[in-house]
C-alpha positions in Angstrom: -21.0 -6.0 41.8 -20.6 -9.4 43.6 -17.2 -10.6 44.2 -15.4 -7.6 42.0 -13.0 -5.1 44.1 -11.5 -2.2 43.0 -8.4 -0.4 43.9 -7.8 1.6 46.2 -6.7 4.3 44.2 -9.6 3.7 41.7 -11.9 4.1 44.5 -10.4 7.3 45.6 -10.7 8.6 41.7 -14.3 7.6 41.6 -15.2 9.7 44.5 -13.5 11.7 42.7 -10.6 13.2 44.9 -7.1 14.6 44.5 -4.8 12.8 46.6 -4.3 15.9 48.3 -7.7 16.1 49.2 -8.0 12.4 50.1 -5.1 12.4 52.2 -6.5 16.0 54.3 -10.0 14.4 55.0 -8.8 11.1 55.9 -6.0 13.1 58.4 -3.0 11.6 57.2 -0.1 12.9 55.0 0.1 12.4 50.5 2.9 10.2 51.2 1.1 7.7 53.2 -2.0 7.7 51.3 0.8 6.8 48.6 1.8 4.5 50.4 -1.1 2.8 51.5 -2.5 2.7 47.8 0.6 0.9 46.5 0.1 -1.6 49.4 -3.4 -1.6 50.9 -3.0 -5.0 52.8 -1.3 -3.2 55.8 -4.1 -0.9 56.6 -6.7 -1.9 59.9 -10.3 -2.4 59.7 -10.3 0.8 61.6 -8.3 2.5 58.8 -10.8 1.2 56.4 -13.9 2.3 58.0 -12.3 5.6 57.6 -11.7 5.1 54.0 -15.4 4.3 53.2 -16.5 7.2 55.1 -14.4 10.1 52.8 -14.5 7.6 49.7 -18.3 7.1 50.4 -18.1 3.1 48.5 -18.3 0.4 50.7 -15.4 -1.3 51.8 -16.4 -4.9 50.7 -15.7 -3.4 47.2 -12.2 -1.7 47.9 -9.5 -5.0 47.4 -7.4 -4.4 50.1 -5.3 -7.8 49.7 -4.7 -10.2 51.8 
């Protein structure tokens, strides 16, 4: 898996969650999971580390731009 990223939407599929769900264990709203999957460069590394934890995929794999 070296060097390829997935989205961040395809990562959230693949653990396979709703957005609904996603969005409720992360402890943010549908909308900005929305919005965060349409533009994934503006979230923090903390943000991220929390994203790995419900997602359970590592974060190196998750393209997050940039």
């Amino acid at each position: 898996m070296d060097g390829i990223q997935i989205s961040l939407k395809a990562a959230r599929v693949n653990a396979e969650l709703t957005l609904v769900d996603a969005a409720k264990r992360i402890g943010i709203s549908p909308t900005t999971l929305i919005k965060w999957e349409k533009h994934p460069g503006n979230l923090t590394p903390n943000q991220q580390k929390i994203i790995e934890k419900v997602y359970k995929f590592p974060t190196d794999y998750i393209f997050f731009g940039g």
